[in-house]
C-alpha positions in Angstrom: 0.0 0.0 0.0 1.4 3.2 -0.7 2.1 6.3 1.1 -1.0 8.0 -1.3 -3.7 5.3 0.1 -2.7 5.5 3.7 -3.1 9.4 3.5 0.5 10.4 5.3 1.6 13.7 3.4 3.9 13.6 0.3 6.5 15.8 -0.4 5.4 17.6 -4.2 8.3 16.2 -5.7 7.4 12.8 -4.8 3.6 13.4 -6.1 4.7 14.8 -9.4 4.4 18.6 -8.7 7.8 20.9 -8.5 9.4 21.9 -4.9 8.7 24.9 -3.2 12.5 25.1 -1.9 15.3 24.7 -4.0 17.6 22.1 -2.5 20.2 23.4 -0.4 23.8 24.0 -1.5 26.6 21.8 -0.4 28.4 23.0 2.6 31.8 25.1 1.6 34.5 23.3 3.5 35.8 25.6 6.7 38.3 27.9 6.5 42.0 27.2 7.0 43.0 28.5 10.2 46.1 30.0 10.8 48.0 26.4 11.5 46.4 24.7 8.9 47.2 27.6 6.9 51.0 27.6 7.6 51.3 23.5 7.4 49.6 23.7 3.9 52.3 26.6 3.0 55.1 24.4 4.7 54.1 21.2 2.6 54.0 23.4 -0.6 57.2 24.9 -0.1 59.6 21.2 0.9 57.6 19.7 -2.0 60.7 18.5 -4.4 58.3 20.3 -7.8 58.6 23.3 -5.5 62.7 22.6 -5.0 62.8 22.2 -8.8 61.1 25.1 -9.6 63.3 27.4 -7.4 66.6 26.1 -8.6 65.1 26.9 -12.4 64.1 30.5 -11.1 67.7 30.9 -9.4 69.3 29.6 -12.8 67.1 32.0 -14.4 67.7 34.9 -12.4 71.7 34.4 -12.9 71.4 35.0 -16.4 71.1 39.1 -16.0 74.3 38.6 -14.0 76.2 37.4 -17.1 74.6 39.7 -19.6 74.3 42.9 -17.8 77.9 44.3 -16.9 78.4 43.8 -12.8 79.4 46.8 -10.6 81.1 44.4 -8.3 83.3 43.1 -11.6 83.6 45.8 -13.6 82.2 49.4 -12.8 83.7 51.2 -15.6 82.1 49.0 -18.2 78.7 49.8 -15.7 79.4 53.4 -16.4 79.8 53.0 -20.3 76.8 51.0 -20.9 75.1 53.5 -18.2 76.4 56.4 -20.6 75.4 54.3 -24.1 71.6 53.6 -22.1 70.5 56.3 -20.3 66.2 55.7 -21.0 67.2 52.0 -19.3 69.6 52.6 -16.9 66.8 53.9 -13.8 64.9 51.0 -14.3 67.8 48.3 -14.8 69.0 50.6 -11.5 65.8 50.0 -9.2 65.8 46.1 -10.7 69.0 45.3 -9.5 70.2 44.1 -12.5 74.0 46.1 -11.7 74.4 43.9 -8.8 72.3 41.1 -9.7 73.7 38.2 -6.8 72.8 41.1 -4.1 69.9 42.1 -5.3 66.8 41.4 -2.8 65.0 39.2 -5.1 67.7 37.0 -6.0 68.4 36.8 -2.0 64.7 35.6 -1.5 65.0 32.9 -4.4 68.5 32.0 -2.4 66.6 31.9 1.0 63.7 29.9 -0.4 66.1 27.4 -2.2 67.6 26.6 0.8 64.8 26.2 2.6 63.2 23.5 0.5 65.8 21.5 0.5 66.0 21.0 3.7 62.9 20.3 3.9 63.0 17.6 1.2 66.1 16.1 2.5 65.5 15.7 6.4 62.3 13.5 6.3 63.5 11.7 3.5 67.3 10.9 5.8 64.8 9.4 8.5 63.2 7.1 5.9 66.3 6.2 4.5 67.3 5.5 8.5 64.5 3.3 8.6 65.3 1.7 5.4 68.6 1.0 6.4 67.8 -0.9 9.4 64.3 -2.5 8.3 65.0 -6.3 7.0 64.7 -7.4 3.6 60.9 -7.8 3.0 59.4 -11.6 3.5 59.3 -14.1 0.5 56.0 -13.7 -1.5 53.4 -16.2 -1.7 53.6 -16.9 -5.6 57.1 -16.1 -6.8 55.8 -17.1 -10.7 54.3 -13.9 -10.4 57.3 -12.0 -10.4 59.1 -10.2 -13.4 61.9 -13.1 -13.3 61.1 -16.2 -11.6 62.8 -19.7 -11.6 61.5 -23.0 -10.3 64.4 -26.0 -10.4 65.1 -29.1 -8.3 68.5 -30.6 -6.8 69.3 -33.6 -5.3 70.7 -32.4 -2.2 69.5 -31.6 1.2 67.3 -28.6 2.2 69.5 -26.8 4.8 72.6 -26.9 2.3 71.1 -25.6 -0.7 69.5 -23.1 1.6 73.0 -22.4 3.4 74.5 -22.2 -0.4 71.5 -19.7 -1.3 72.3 -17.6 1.5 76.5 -17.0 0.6 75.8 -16.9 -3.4 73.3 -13.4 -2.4 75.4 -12.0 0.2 78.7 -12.6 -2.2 76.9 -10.9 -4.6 76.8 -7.6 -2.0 72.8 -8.7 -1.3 72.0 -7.8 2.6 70.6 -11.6 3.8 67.4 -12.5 6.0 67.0 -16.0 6.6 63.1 -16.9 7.4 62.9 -21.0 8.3 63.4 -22.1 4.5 63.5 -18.7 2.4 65.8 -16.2 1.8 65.3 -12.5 1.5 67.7 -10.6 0.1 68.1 -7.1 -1.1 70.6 -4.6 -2.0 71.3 -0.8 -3.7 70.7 1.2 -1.1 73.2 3.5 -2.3 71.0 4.5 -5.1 68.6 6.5 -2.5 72.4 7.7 -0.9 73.1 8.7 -4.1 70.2 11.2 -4.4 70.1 12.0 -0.6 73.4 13.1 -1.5 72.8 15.0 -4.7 70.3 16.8 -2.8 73.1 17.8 0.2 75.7 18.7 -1.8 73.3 21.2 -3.6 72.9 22.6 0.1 76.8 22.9 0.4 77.3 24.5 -2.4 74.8 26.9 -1.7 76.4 27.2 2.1 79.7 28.3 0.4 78.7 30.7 -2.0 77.0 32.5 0.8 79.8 32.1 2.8 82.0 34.0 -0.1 78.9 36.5 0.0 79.1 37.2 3.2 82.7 37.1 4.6 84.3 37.6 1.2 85.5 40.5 -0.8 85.9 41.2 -5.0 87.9 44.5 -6.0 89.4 45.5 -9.4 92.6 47.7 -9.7 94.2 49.1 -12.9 98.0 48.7 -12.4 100.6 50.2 -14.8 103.4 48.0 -15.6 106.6 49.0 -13.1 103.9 50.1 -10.9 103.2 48.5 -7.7 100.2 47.6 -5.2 99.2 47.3 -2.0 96.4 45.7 -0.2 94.6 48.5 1.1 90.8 49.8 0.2 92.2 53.2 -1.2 94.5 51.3 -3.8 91.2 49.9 -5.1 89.8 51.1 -8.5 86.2 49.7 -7.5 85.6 47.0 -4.4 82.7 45.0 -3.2 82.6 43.6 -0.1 80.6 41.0 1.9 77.8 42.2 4.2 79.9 41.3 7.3 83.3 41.6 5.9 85.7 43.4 8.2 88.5 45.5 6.5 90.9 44.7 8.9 90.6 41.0 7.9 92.7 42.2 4.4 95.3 40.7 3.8 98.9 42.7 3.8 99.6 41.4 0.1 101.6 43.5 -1.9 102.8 42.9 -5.6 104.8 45.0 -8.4 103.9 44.2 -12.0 107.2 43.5 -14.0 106.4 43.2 -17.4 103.5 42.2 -19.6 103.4 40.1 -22.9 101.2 39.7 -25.5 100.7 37.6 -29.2 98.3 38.5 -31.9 97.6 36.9 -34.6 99.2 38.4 -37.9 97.2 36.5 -40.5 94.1 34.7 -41.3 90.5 35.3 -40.9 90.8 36.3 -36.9 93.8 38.4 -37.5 94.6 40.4 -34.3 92.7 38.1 -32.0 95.1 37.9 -28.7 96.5 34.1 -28.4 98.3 34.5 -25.3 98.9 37.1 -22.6 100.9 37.1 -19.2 102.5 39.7 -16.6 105.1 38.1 -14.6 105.0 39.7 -10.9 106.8 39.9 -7.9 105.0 39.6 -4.2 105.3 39.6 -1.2 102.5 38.0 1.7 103.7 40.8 4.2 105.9 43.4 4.4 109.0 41.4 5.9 108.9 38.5 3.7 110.9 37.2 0.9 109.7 38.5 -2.4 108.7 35.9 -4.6 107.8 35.5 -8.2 104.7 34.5 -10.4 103.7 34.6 -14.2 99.8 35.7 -14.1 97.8 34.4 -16.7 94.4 33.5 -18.0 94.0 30.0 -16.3 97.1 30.8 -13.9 96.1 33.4 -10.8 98.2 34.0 -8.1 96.4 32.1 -4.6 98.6 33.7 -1.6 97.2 32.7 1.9 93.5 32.8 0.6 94.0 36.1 -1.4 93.5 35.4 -5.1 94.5 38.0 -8.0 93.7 37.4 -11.5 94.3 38.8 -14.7 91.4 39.9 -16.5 92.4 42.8 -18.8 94.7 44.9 -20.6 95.3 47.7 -22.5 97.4 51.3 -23.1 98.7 53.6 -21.6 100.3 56.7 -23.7 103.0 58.6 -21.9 102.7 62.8 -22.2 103.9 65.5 -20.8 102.2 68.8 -20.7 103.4 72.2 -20.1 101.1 74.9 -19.1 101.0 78.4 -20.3 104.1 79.6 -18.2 106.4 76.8 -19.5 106.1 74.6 -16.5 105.7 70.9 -16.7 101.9 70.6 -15.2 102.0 67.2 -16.0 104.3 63.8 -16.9 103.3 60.2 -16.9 101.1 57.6 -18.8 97.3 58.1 -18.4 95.3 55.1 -18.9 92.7 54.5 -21.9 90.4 52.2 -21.9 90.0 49.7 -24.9 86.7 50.4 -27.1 87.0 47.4 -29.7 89.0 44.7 -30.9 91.5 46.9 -32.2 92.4 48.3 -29.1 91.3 52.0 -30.0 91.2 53.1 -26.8 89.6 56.2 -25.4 90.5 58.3 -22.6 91.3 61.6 -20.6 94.2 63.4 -19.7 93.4 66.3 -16.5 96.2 68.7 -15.4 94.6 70.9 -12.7 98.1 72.2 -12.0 98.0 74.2 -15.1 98.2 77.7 -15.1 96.7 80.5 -15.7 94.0 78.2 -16.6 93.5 74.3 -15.9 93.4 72.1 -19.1 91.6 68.8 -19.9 92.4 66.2 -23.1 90.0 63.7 -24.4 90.4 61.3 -27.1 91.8 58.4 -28.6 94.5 56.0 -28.6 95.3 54.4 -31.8 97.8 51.6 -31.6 98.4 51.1 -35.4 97.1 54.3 -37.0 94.5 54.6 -39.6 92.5 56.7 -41.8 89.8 57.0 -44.2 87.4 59.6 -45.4 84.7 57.1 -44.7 85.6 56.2 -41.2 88.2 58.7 -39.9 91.0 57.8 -37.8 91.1 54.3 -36.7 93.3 51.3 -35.5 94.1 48.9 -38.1 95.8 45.9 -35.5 95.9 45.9 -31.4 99.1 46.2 -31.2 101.6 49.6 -30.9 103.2 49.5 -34.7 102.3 53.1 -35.2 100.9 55.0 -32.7 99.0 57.9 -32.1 97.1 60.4 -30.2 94.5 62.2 -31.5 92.8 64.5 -28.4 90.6 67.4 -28.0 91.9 70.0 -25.9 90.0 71.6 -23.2 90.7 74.8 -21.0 89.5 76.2 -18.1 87.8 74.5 -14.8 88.1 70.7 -14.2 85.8 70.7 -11.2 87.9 69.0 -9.1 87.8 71.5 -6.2 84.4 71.7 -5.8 84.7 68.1 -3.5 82.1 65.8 -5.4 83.9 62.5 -6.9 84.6 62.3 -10.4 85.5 59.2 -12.7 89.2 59.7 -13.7 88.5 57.9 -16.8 85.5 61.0 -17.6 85.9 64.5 -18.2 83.7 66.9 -17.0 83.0 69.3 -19.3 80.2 71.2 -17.8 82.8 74.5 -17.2 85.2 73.7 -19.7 85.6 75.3 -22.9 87.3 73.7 -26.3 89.6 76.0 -28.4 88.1 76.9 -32.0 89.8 75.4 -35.3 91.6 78.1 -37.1 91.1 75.8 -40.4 87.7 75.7 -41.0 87.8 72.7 -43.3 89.3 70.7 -40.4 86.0 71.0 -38.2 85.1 73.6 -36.0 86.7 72.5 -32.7 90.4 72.1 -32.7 91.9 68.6 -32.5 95.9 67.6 -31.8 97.0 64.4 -33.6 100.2 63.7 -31.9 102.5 60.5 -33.0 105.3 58.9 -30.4 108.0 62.1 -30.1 106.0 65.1 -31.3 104.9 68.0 -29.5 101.9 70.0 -30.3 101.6 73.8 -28.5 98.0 74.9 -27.6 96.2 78.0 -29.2 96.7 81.4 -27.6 99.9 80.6 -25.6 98.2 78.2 -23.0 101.1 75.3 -23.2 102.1 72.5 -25.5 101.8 68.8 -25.1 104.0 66.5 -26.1 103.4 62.5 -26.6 106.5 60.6 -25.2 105.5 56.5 -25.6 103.4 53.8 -24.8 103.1 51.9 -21.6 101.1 48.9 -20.9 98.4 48.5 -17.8 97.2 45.6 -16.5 93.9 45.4 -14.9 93.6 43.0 -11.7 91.1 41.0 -9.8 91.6 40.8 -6.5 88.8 38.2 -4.7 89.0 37.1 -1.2 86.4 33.7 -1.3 86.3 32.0 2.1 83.6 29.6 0.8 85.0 28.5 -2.5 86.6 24.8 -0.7 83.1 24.5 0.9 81.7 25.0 -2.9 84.1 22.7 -4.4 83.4 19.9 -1.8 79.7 20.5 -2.6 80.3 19.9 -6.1 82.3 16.5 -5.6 79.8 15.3 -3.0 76.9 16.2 -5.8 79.2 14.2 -8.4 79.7 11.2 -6.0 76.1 11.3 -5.5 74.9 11.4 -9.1 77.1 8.4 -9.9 75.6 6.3 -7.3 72.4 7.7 -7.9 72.6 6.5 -11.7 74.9 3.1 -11.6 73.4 1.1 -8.3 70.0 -0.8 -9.5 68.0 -1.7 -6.5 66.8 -4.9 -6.7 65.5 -7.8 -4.7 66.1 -11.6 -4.6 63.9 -14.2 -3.0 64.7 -17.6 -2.8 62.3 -20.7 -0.7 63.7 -24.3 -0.6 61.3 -27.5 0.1 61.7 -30.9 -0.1 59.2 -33.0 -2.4 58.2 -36.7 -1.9 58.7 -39.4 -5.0 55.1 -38.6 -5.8 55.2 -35.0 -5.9 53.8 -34.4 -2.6 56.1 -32.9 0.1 58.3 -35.0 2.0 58.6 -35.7 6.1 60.6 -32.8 6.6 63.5 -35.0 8.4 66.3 -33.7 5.9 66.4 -37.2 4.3 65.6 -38.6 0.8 63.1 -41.2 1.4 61.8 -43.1 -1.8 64.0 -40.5 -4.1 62.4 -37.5 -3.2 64.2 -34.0 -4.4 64.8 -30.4 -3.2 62.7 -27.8 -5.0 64.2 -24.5 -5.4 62.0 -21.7 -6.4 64.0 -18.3 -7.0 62.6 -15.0 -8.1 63.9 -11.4 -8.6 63.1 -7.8 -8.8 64.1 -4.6 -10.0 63.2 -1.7 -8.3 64.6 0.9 -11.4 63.6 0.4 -14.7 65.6 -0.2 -18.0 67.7 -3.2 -15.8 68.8 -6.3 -17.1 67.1 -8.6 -14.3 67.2 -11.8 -16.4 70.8 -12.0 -16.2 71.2 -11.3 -12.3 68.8 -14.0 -11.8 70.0 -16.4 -14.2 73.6 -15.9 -12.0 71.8 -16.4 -9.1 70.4 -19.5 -10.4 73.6 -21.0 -11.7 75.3 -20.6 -8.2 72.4 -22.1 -5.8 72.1 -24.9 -8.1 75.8 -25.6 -7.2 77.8 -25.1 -10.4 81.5 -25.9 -10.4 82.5 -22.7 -11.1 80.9 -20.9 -8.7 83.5 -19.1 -6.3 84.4 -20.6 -2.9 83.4 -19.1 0.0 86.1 -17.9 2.8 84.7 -20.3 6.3 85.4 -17.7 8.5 83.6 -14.7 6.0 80.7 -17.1 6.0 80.7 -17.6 9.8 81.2 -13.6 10.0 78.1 -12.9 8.5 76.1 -15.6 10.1 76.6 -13.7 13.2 75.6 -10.4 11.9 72.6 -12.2 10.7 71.2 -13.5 13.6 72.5 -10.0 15.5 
């Protein structure tokens, strides 16, 4: 009888009609609270995608390091491209693209790095703990089921084909657990130590380049050859240090560069490429000690008690002498230009603010091997000094070098400086002195003469303080060790059960003995825990050995009664 015929009120759904209430929404799930909240965040962040992701960013993120010129490596080539870019350089400024590996974002990438990885790695040390010390897991019910599986029979006793099972897996490096008449055995647990110790050295690494972050310091120095140099901060032409370097901590290195050499190449398509350059010094690691020697190059830096120098540049240095409007020498020496191309055309300033009445200012270039076309004007032909020459623009009046705000020596500020007119019209309308090695030019309206004397060489010097760099290096063996193990050990494990089997097929009294002809079934099986192995061969080994073969290798009594201990320990 229904519902209808009894007379017990129906919902109008139920008698065909359309519900007054629309059913009610599923409940949202609650809120996270502030704990749940920061778990969730804490998962998310030690997840390994979320390690792999910030290792891409912070590859990523070094890439502006290597295409955007480095104050910390080279501040005059900062100041050129600032002076080439001026629309970009406020926003690469407020990036941090100057000083990319101090720059707050790629701190917080750093940071976050870190912090994931350990993360990752700590829970995943105590499983491997756990791992270590758990025994070999228990034979399974149906061993045909597995990817390799044998089934044979011997005619020998139980307990010595299982003994014989037992030394074949633990000479082949298998960890042995002995379960009444199976054998479990497994083995390449160095695989997981392999990645546990990927993952660490990744951490070390990271350790030491903070380290050299920190406590280090990176400066650059132009240095004159003949001239000399001390480890002091005013010696410095530009110098970054650490956030918690100390400058007392410098070291009292001291050095005079000797000489410098250089080959081009005379011929062929790269013609005036540089092959080889060196500058043989002499040092000392304090003031009392023994000078020693040392030929800088490329690959070859000088490493004195943790101090480092390298040779990363070179260039030219033209020797002048400059009389001011009274006849005095106002100035005598070389003045270093900076290299603009291939060819070495260099540019550069010469300031005398010892002139008188008035101080003067020369800027130009440097031409090692002189050129000229109407097309391109003066240029250098080949990097080296075959024929060189000056060719400046002369400047009088007020340097601004009194008024106390820093100036680049390698600039000129032109701001109250005035140039002197070109008598010949046809020449251009400011005046412009090409000098050659010997000649001496005078100035317009009695205000000196210069006069260009030769060429020196400078040398320009890297001079790094990196307290983390063994701590880096051992990171990056340790991640090398732990890649190999990571990609040659093949976990796998080995299972073997022994029973004895009556004449008729049915299992035997269990007494050890052979009663009516009965044998030993041996049933073996085998798996890999990596994929792409060759189990079948491992297996088939296995196989050969337990069944006793001739050639299997004998095993030492006292090994065997070694690790029969550590078994039942």
């Amino acid at each position: 009888m229904s519902r209808l015929e009894t007379g017990v009120p129906v919902p109008e759904t139920e008698a065909g009609g359309s519900a007054t209430q629309p059913p009610a929404p599923p409940a949202s799930p609650p809120a996270l609270g502030p704990v749940e909240l920061a778990r969730w965040a804490w998962r998310q962040l030690t997840s390994m995608r979320t390690a792999l992701v910030l290792l891409f960013l912070l590859a990523l993120a070094a890439v502006p390091g290597s295409v955007v010129p480095q104050r910390n490596i080279d501040a005059v080539r900062v100041r050129s491209w600032q002076d080439a870019h001026p629309s970009l350089t406020p926003v690469y400024d407020r990036l941090g693209l100057f000083d990319v590996y101090g720059s707050v974002w790629f701190s917080a990438i750093y940071i976050l790095l870190m912090v994931s990885l350990v993360g990752c790695v700590v829970p995943r040390l105590r499983i491997y703990w756990r791992a270590l010390r758990a025994r070999p897991p228990q034979v399974p019910r149906h061993l045909d089921r597995l990817p390799q599986s044998r089934r044979f029979e011997v005619d020998e006793d139980p307990d010595a084909v299982l003994e014989r099972a037992r030394r074949v897996l633990r000479s082949r490096r298998y960890r042995v657990a002995v379960d009444g008449s199976s054998v479990s055995a497994e083995k390449g647990y160095l695989r997981e130590a392999g990645n546990l110790l990927f993952h660490v050295s990744v951490l070390v690494v990271l350790v030491g380049f903070a380290l050299g972050q920190l406590l280090g310091y990176k400066g650059s120095v132009i240095t004159i050859v003949g001239q000399g140099f001390s480890n002091s901060l005013s010696q410095y032409d530009d110098f970054d240090p650490g956030s918690l370097f100390d400058p007392d901590q410098l070291s009292p290195l001291s050095f005079t560069v000797d000489d410098f050499h250089v080959s081009f190449l005379t011929s062929g398509p790269q013609m005036g490429q540089p092959t080889s350059f060196d500058a043989p010094i002499t040092y000392r690691t304090t003031p009392g000690a023994r000078p020693r020697h040392h030929d800088l190059a490329v690959n070859h830096p000088l490493d004195a008690g943790g101090t480092s120098v390298f040779l990363v540049g070179h260039g030219y240095a033209p020797v002048v002498t400059v009389r001011d409007g009274h006849g005095q020498v106002a100035y005598h020496g070389p003045a270093v230009f900076l290299p603009q191309d291939s060819s070495f055309a260099s540019f550069g300033v010469v300031k005398v603010p010892d002139a008188a009445p008035e101080q003067l200012g020369f800027e130009g270039l440097f031409l090692p091997t002189y050129g000229f076309t109407m097309e391109r004007g003066p240029f250098s032909q080949f990097p080296d000094d075959l024929d060189p020459v000056l060719s400046l623009v002369p400047y009088h009046g007020d340097l601004g070098l009194d008024d106390g705000r820093s100036q680049s020596v390698y600039t000129l500020d032109k701001s109250r400086l005035s140039t002197y007119p070109n008598t010949d019209k046809a020449l251009g309308p400011v005046k412009r002195i090409k000098l050659s090695v010997g000649q001496t030019v005078g100035l317009p309206n009695g205000d000196g003469s210069i006069r260009f004397d030769g060429v020196r060489r400078w040398v320009k010097l890297q001079v790094s303080h990196s307290p983390g760099k063994d701590v880096a290096l051992a990171g990056v063996l340790v991640g090398i060790l732990g890649l190999m193990l990571s990609l040659f050990v093949r976990p796998r494990r080995a299972w073997v059960r022994v029973r004895r089997d009556g004449p008729d097929g049915g299992p035997g009294d269990g007494s050890g003995a052979r009663p009516g002809g009965g044998r030993t079934v041996v049933e073996l099986g085998g798996l890999d825990r990596s994929s792409g192995g060759d189990l079948s061969g491992e297996v088939d080994e296995i196989e050969r050995l337990v069944r006793g073969d001739p050639t299997a290798p004998d095993q030492d009594p006292q090994h065997v009664e070694h690790q029969t201990q550590e078994e039942h320990a």
